[in-house]
C-alpha positions as a printed Julia matrix, in Angstrom:
717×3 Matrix{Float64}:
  0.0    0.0     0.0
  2.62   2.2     0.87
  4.91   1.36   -2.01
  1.46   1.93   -4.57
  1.08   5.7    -3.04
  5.12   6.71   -3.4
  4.6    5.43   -6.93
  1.65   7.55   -7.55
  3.1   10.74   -6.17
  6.48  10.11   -8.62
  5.72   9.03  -11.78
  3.24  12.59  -11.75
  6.24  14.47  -11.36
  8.85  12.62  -13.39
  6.4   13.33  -16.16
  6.04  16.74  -15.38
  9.86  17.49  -14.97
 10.75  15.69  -18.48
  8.09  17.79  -20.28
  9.23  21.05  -18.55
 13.03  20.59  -18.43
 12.71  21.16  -22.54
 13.45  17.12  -23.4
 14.16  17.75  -27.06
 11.43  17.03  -29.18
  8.98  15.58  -26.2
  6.71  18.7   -27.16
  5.81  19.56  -30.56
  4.85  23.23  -30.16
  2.64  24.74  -32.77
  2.16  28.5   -33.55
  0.42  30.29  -36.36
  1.44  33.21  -38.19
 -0.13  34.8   -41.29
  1.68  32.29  -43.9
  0.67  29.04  -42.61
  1.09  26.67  -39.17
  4.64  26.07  -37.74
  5.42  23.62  -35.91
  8.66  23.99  -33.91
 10.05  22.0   -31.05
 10.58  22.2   -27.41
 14.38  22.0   -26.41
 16.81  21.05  -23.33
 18.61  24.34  -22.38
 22.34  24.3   -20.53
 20.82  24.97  -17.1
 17.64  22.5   -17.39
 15.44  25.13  -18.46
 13.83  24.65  -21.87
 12.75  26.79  -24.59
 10.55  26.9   -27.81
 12.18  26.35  -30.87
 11.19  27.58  -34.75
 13.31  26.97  -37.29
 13.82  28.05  -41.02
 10.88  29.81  -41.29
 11.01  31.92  -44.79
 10.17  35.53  -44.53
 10.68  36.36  -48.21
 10.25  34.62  -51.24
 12.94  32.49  -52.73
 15.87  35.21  -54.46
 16.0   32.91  -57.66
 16.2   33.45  -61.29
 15.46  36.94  -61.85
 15.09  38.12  -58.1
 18.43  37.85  -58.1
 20.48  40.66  -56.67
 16.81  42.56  -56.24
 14.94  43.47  -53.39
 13.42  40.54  -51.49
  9.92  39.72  -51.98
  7.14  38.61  -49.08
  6.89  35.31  -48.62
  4.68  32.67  -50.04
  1.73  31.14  -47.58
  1.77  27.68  -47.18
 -0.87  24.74  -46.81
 -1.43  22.61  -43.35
  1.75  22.41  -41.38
  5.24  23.69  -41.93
  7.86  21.69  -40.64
 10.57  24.45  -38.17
 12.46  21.97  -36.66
 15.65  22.61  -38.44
 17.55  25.2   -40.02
 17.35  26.78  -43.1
 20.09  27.17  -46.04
 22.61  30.02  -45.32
 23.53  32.2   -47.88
 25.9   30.91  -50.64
 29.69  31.38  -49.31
 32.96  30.63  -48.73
 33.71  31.18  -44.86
 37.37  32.43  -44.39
 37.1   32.74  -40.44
 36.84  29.18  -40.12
 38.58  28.05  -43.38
 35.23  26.17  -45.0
 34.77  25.11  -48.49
 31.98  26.79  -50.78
 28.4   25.79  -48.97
 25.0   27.17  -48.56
 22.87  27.98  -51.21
 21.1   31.15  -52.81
 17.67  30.73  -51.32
 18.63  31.37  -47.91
 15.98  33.67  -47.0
 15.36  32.09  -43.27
 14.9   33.05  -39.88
 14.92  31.2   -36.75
 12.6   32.19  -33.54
 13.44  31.1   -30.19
 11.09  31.91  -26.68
 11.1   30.66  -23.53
  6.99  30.76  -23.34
  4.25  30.87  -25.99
  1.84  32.53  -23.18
  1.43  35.7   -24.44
  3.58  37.52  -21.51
  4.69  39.48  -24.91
  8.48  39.97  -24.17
 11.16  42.04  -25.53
 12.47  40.37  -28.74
 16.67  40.61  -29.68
 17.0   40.12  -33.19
 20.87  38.94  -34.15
 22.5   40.16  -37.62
 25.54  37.72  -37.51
 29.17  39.38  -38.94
 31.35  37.77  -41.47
 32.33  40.99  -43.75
 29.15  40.87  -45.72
 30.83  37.92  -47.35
 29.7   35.31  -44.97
 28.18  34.14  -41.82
 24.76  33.2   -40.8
 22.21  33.17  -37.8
 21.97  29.46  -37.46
 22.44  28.14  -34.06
 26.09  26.19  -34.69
 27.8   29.33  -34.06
 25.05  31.15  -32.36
 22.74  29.1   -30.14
 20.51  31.28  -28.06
 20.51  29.69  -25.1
 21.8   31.69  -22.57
 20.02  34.53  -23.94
 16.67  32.87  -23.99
 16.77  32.08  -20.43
 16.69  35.67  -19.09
 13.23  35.73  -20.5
 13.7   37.88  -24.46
 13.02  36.15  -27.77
 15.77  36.18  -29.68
 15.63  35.8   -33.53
 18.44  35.21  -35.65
 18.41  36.02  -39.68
 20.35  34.8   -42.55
 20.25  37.41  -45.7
 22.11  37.34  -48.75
 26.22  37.8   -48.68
 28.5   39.36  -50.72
 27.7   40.08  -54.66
 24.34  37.96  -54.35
 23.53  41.11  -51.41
 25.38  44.1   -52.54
 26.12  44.15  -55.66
 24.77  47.27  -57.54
 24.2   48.67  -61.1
 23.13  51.95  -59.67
 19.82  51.12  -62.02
 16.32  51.27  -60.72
 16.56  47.37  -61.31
 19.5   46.93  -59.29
 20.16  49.74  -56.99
 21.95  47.69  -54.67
 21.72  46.78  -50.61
 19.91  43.51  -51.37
 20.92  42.33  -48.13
 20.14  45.19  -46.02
 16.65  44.86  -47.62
 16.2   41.05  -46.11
 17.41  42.56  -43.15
 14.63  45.05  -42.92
 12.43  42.49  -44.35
 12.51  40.39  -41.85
 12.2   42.93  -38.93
  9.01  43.89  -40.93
  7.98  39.67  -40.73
  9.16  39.93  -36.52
  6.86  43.07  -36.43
  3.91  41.5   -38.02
  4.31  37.51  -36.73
  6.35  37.76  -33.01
  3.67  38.66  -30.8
  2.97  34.64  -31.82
  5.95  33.19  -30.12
  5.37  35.43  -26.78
  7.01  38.41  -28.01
  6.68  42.56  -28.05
  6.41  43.6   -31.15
  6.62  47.07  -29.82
 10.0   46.31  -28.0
 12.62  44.98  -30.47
 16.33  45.61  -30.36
 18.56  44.83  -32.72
 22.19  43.79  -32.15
 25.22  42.6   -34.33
 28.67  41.72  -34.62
 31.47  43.18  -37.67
 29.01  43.59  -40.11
 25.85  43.27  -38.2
 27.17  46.03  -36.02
 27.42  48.08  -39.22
 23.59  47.09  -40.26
 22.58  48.01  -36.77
 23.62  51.5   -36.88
 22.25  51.64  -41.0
 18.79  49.84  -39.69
 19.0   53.07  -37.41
 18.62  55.9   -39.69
 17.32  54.11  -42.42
 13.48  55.54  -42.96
 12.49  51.85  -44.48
 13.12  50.73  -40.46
 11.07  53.55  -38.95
  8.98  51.6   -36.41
 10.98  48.54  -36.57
 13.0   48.93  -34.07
 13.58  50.27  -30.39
 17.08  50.05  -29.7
 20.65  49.08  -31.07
 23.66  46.99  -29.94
 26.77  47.51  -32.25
 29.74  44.62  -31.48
 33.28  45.44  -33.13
 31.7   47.51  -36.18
 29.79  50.04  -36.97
 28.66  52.05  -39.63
 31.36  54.47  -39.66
 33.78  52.04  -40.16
 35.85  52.62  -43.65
 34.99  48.32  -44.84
 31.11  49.52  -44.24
 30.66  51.16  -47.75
 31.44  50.27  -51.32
 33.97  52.95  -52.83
 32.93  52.44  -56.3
 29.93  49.98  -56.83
 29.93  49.8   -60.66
 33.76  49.48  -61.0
 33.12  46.37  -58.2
 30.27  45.11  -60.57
 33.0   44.95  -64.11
 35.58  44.0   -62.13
 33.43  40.52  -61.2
 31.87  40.44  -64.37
 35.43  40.53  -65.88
 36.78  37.8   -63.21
 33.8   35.16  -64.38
 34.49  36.03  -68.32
 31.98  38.65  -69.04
 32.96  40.34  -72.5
 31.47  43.62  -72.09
 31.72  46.27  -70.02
 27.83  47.34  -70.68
 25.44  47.31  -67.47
 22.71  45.08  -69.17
 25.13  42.76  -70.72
 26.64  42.33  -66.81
 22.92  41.95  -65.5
 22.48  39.68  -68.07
 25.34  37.83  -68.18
 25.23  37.49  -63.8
 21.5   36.42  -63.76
 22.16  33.32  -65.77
 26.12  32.52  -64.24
 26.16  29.62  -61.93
 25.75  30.84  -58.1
 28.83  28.74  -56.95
 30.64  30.4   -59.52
 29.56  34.0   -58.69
 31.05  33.27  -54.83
 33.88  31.98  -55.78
 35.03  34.5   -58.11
 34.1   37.34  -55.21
 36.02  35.54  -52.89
 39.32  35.61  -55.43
 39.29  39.3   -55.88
 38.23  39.86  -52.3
 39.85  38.18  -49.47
 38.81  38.91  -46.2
 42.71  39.48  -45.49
 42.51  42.04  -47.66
 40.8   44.33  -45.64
 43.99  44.07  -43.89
 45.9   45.55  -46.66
 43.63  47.86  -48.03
 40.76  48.74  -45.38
 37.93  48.71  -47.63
 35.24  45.84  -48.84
 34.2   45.18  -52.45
 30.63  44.13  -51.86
 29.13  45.94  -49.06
 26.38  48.66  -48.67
 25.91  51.0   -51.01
 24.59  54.68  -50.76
 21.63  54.36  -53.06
 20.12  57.07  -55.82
 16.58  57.54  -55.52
 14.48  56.09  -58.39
 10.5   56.31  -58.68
  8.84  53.83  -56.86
 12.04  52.04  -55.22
 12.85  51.61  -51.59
 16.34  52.88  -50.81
 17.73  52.14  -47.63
 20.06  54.93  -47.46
 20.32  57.63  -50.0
 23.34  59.43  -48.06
 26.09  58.5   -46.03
 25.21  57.08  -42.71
 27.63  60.17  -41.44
 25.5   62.69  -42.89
 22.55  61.28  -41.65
 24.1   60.77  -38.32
 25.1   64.77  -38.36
 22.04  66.18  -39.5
 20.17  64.24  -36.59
 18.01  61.31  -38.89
 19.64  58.47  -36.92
 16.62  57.07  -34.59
 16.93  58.35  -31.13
 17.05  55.45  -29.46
 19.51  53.89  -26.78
 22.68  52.74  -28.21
 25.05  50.1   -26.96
 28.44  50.23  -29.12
 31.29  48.45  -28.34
 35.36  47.19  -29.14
 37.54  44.39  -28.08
 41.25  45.02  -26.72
 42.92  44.23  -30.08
 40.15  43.53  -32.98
 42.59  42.98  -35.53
 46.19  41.46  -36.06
 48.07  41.74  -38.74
 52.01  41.78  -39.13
 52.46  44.66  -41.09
 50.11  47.85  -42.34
 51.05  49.87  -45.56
 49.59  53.22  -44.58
 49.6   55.06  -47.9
 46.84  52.44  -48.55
 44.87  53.21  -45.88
 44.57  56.78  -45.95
 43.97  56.63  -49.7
 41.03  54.43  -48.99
 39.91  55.69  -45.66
 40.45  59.73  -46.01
 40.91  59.58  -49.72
 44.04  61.43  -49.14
 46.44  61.2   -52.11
 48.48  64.05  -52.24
 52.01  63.16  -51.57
 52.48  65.74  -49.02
 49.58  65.43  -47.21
 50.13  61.13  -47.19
 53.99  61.96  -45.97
 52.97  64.13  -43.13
 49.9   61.84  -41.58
 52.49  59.11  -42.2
 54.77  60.58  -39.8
 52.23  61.82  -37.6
 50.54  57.88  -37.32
 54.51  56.06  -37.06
 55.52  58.56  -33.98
 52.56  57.85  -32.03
 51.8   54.27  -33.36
 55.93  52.46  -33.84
 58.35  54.9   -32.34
 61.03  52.12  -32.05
 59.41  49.12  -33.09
 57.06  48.07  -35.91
 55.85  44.93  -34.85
 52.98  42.49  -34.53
 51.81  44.2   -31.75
 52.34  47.84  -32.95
 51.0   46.8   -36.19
 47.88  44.97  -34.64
 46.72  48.17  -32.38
 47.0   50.12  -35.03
 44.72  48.34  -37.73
 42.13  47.75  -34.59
 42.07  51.41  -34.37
 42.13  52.09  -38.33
 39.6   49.31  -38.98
 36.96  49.3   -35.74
 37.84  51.24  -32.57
 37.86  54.61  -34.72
 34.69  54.01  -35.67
 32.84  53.26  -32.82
 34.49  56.0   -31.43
 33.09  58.42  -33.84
 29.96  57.2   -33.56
 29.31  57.5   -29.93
 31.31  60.83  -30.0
 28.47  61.94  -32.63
 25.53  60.47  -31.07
 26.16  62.1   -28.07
 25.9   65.5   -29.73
 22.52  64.81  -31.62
 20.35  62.07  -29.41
 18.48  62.14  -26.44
 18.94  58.92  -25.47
 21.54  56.86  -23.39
 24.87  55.75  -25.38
 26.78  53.14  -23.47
 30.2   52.19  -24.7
 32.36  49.23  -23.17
 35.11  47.37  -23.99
 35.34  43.78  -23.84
 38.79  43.15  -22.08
 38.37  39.11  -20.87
 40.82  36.27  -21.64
 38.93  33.41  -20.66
 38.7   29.7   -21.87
 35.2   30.8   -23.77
 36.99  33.39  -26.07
 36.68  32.46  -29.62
 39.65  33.31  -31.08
 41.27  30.46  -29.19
 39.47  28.29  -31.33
 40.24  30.09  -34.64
 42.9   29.53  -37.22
 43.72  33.19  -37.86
 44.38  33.94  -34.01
 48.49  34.04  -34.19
 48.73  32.83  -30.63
 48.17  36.6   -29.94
 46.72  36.63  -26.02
 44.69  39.69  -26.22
 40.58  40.15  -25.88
 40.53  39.94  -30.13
 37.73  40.16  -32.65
 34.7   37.48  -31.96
 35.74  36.58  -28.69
 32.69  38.74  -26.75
 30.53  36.27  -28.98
 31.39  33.22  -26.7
 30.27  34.66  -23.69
 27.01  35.71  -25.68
 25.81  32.52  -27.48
 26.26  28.43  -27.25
 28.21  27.61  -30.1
 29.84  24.36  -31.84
 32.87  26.22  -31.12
 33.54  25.87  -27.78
 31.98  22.44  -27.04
 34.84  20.77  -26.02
 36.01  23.19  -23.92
 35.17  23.45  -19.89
 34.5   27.0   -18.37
 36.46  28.06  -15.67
 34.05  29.85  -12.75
 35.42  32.85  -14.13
 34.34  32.27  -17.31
 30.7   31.78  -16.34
 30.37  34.62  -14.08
 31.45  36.82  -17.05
 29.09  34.98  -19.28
 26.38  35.59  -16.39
 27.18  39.21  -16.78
 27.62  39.86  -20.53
 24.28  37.89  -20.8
 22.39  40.36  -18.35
 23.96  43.45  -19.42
 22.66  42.75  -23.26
 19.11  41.55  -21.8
 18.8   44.21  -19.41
 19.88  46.71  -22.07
 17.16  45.04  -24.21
 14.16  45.28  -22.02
 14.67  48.65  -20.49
 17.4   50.3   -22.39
 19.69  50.43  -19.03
 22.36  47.74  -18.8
 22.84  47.94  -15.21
 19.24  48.74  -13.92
 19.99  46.27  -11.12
 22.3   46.11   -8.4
 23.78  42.62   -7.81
 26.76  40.48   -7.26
 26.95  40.02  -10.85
 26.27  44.08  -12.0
 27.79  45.56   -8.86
 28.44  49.34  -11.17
 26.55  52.04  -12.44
 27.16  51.88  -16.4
 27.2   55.88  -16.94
 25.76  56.72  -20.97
 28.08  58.72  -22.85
 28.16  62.53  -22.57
 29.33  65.41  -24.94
 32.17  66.47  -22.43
 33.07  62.7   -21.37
 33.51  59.56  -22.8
 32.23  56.91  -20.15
 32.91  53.32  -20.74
 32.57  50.03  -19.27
 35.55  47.46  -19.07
 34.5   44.58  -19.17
 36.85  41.68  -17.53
 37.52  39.84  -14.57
 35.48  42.7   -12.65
 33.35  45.19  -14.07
 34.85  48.75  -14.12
 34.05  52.37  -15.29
 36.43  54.77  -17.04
 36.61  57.26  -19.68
 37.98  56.96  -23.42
 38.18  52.64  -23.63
 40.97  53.62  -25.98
 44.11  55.94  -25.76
 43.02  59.79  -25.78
 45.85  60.32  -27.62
 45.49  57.97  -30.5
 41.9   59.01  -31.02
 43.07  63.07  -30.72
 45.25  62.24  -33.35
 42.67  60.71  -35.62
 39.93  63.29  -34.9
 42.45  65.68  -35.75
 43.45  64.02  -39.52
 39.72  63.38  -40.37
 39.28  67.02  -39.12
 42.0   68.34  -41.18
 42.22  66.11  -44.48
 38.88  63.43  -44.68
 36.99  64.15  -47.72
 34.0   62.32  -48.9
 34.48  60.11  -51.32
 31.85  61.27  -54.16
 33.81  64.77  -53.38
 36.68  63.88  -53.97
 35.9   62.26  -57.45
 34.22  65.38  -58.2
 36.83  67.37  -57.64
 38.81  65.12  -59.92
 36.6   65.56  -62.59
 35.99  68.71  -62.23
 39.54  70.27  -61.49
 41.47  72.36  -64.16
 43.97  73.13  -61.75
 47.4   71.23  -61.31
 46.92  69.25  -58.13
 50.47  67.41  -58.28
 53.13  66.86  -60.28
 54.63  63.91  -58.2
 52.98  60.59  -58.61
 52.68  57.87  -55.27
 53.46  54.86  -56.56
 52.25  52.12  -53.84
 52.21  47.85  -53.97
 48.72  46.59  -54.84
 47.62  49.91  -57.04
 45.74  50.68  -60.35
 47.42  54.47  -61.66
 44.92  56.48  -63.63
 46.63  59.3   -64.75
 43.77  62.28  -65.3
 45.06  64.33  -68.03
 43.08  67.45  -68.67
 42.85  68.28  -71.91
 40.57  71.25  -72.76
 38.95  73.35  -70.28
 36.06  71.48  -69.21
 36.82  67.97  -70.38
 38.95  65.28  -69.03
 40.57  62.24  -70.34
 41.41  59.14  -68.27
 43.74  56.58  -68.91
 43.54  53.56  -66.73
 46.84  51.25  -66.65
 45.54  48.07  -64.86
 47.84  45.81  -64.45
 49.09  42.63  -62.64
 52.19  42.32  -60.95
 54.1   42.58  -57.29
 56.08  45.8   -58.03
 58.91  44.12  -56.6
 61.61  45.31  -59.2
 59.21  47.6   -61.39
 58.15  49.83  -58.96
 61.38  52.43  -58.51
 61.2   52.4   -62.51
 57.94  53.01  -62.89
 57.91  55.91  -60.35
 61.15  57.21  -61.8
 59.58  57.11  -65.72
 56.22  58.48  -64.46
 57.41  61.81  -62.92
 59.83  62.45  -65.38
 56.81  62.43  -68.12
 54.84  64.41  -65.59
 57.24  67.13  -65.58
 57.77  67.04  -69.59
 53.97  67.09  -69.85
 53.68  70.25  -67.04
 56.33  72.05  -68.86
 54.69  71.95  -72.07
 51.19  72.62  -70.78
 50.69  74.17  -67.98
 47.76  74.0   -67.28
 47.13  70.6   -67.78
 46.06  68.15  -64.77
 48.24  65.16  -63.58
 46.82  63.31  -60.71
 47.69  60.01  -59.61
 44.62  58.27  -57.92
 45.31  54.65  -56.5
 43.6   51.63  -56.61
 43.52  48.28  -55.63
 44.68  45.55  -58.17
 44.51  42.21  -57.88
 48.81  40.85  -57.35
 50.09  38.55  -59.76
 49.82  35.39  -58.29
 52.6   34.11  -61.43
 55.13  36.89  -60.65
 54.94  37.82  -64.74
 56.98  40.55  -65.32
 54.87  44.08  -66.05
 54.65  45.71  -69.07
 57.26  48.43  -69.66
 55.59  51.98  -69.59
 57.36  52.19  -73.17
 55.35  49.61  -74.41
 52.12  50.82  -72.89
 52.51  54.09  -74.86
 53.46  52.59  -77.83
 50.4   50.82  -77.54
 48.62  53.5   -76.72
 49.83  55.7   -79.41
 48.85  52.91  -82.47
 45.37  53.22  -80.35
 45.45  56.74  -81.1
 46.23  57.31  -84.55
 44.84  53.65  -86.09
 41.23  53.47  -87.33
 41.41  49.68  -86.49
 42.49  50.57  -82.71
 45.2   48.01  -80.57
 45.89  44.89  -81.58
 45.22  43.33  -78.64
 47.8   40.67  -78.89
 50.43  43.22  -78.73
 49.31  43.94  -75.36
 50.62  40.85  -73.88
 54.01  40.41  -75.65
 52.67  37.43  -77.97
 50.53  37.19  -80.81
 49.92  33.79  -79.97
 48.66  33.57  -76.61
 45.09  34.59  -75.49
 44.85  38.4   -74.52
 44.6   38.37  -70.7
 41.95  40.58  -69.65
 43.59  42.11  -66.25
 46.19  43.73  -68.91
 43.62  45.81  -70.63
 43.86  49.47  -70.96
 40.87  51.43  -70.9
 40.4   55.18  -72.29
 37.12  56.58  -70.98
 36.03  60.13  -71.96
 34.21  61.74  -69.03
 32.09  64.98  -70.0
 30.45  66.85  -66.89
 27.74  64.92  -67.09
 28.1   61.04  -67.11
 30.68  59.05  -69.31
 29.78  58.6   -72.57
 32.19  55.88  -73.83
 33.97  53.37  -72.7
 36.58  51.98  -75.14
 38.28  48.37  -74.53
 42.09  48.19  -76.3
 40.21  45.89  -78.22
 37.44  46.97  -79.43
 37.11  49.96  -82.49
 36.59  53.57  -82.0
 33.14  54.34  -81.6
 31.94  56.72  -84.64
 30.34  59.25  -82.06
 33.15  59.79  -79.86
 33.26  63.7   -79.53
 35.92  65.35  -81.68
 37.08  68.09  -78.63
 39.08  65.73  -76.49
 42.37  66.95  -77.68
 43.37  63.42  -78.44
 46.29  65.73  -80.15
 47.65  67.31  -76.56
 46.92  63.51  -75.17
 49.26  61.36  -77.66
 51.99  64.12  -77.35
 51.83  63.76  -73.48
 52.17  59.77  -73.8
 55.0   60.6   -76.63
 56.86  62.28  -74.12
 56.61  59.18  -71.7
 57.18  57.01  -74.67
 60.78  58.94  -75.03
 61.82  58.27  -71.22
């Protein structure tokens, strides 16, 4: 009798505890939302405590066949019930963080929706845009499992949207104006807005938060007007949208320069649209990942597929149609609280080429200007040494911490509500970039490794915590929640969150450093270093669609002495006649290694000849990245290029083009071609490939006279 009653008071509660302790897949949770059924499942959380899970839901239509590169469309409804018990495709990619192959696919449009109750308690919802350069990444739980998050009582969603070329390429057309993947973004937050009150969540109280390049979208999704409503707050990890890689610096020459890499003939915008809608996806990835390297940014500090600032066409959503700096200045960013934030050393890197930098990042290229800032950066940065670490600190600062610190510096002066700043400062078992192949050994807080102490992921599974690590995983965890539900990080006073978090101000820069204990300072990075670069952006920073009008429309000698760099393109702008310019673009492959004193010494020579003989003529050397000769072939002479140039000139039949590689019977390569395009003050009119013939309508009043005595003269040297 006595054994019959303890079995009916246990098996009860065994029951109960299995169903409520999230036993994956012993519920099958259903929820309804204005496509069709879902039906998710119920799963185990790292502390016992379980939470609903809905996977690959769609929240556009499938970006195939001719919706690719376009804005997304809404998604399809379904019939009876859609299986969201695993994830969806991510986008099509080639991760270089972790070193995969090629995977994922181009319908990735897919969300995943995770709650602790289906109630209706309505809480605040934390939607993730995951990092990766714009080149890669996803939501999906194998790097970012929401567990920990989940259990403080938000939703969290996590997208996937459309990386490199398939999500920012852009024609600057009506068709395909570009940001495809900021436009999933927003579409989605406009499926969370319309669906999440569903899963238990407040569809009035949604923050958004990313890492890299989701801290870049964060900021964008702020003062874009297609997010208006979408969102209630912002969480920016290790990027933002004032950082240099955050917009494209020429979006069609990005879009040719593909089309070229995958064998596209033409340099004509429909032919490219054409030619990419029916190219094989795998192909399209791989050939962006060839000219674009992650490491590159290293190098160079810029992206080649990333957002674009868009021109307003009838009838088209633009995300942005100026720079998120202007916006930011003239007060249309959101005014809502903002969370922005750097690790110790965010990038490493052995060596940094500055002229490179500042080219790309102030789009400073007169010599003098490049010499001084150089000095300038090398006192402060090197003094006696120029290695990894000096290096590192300053390509964290060049690449992220500069840009977070100009946008909290700005928001302060134009919002209303809280900024918080921190630094993440930790070395714990739980930081990523112990687990990553690109890490160096270096033993510094680095880029990623806030993201362990954030979300479950695949990463760390074989690794055990330390105490420390879970206590700062226990605060990191509540800091982002509490930030989420009331816009105050520390709004409690505990053992774990034992400091007031003080917001920004115009007159000080309050931070808080986050490591073994929580502390609060002022400036999470040097005063100095950041003096130094709010004094050159002061001084020299130029926009960059300003500074290629002032290229174009210059008739005044801007310098006589060209920079020759490693890893450049040199268009030399000639001008001509008063109002009309001619440029000559010299692309070519090669390392520079024993070219490049020649080249520089040949160049100025012909730049003084030409100045001497016209003086009023226009010699500017603009750099650009090229792609380096993987083959080590030896570069065309500059005597050879102007002979070229000059049978271009003065035959009806133009360039042999087989000249232009040094055999008549090898196959022209197409990185060697030299392009002459006539720019008016309006748009250009003409582009002419070495190989193709003259066109008949070319205007007559480009002194193609004045330009073939100017290439003589280099022809000479």
């Amino acid at each position: 009798m006595i054994k019959s009653s303890i079995t009916d008071l246990f098996v009860p509660l065994i029951i109960f505890y299995i169903i409520n302790s999230g036993g994956r897949m012993v519920v099958t949770p259903k929820v309804r939302v204005e496509q069709g059924q879902l039906q998710g499942k119920l799963v185990k959380g790292p502390s016992g405590k379980g939470f609903y899970s809905f996977q690959g839901i769609p929240y556009a239509a499938p970006p195939l066949g001719s919706l690719r590169f376009k804005a997304p469309q809404p998604p399809q409804p379904w019939d009876g019930v859609r299986d969201a018990t695993a994830e969806g495709n991510v986008s099509a990619q080639i991760d270089q963080i972790l070193c995969t192959p090629y995977t994922g696919d181009e319908n990735c449009l897919f969300l995943n929706v995770y709650t602790p109750n289906l109630d209706g308690k309505f809480l605040p919802v934390m939607v993730y845009i995951h990092g990766g350069a714009f080149l890669f990444g996803s939501g999906n739980s194998s790097l970012h499992g929401p567990d920990y998050l989940v259990k403080k009582d938000v939703v969290v969603v996590t997208v996937n949207y459309r990386c490199g070329a398939l999500g920012f390429l852009s024609l600057n057309t009506p068709e395909i104006p570009g940001n495809a993947g900021l436009k999933d973004v927003i579409q989605a937050l406009r499926w969370v807005k319309q669906n999440i009150k569903n899963f238990g969540g407040n569809s009035g109280n949604i923050t958004v938060f990313g890492e890299n390049a989701g801290g870049a979208i964060s900021c964008i999704l702020a003062a874009s007007p297609l997010s208006k409503g979408l969102i209630s707050k912002a969480i920016a990890q290790s990027g933002t949208a004032l950082c240099s890689w955050s917009i494209q610096i020429d979006p069609i020459m990005n879009a040719k320069k593909l089309a070229k890499e995958l064998g596209c003939g033409s340099t004509d915008l429909g032919d490219i649209l054409e030619f990419l809608l029916t190219t094989p996806v795998k192909d399209i990835v791989e050939a962006n990942t060839n000219l674009d390297p992650v490491s590159g940014l290293f190098q160079k500090g810029h992206l080649m597929f990333s957002p674009v600032v868009e021109t307003e066409f009838p009838g088209v959503e633009a995300v942005m149609t100026q720079s998120f700096l202007d916006s930011l200045t003239s007060g249309k960013v959101a005014k809502i609280p903002f969370m922005v934030g750097t690790t110790t050393l965010e990038c490493i890197t052995e060596k940094v080429d500055i002229p490179i930098y500042l080219a790309n990042q102030l789009n400073v290229t007169n010599p003098a200007d490049v010499k001084t800032i150089e000095g300038k950066v090398k006192q402060l940065y090197f003094k006696d040494s120029e290695g990894l670490q000096e290096s590192s600190v300053l390509v964290s600062d060049l690449l992220i911490n500069y840009g977070a610190h100009r946008l909290v510096t700005n928001l302060a002066k134009v919002s209303d509500q809280p900024i918080y700043f921190y630094k993440f400062d930790y070395i714990g078992k739980m930081n990523l970039s112990n687990s990553l192949p690109t890490s160096l050994g270096v033993k510094h807080a680095g880029h990623l490794d806030d993201l362990g102490y954030l979300f479950k992921t695949d990463l760390l599974k074989d690794v055990k915590p330390t105490l420390q690590d879970l206590t700062i995983r226990e605060r990191m965890v509540r800091l982002w929640t509490k930030f989420a539900k009331s816009g105050n990080p520390t709004s409690e006073d505990n053992f774990y969150l034992a400091v007031t978090w003080k917001p920004v101000t115009k007159d000080n820069l309050y931070y808080l450093n986050i490591n073994s204990e929580l502390s609060v300072g002022t400036n999470p990075h040097k005063d100095l270093q950041m003096i130094l670069w709010d004094d050159i952006y002061a001084k020299y920073y130029k926009p960059r669609q300003q500074f290629v009008n002032e290229i174009q429309a210059t008739a005044d000698v801007v310098d006589s002495t060209p920079v020759i760099v490693k890893e450049t393109v040199i268009q030399t702008i000639v001008n001509t006649e008063p109002t009309k310019n001619v440029v000559v673009v010299e692309e070519t492959k090669t390392n520079l290694a024993d070219f490049e004193k020649k080249l520089e010494e040949e160049i100025k020579s012909a730049t003084d000849d030409a100045l001497a003989q016209n003086g009023t003529e226009t010699i500017n050397i603009v750099q650009e990245e090229i792609k380096e000769n993987s083959e080590g072939e030896e570069i065309r002479s500059v005597r050879e290029i102007v002979t070229i140039y000059k049978e271009f000139a003065t035959q009806s039949n133009g360039v042999d083009e087989h000249k232009l590689n040094g055999n008549a019977d090898k196959k022209p390569r197409p990185s060697k071609e030299i392009k002459m395009v006539q720019n008016s003050n309006t748009d250009p009119k003409a582009v002419i490939r070495a190989n193709d013939p003259p066109e008949d309508d070319l205007p007559k009043n480009i002194g193609v006279n004045k330009f073939v005595k100017f290439f003589e003269s280099l022809g000479k040297k």
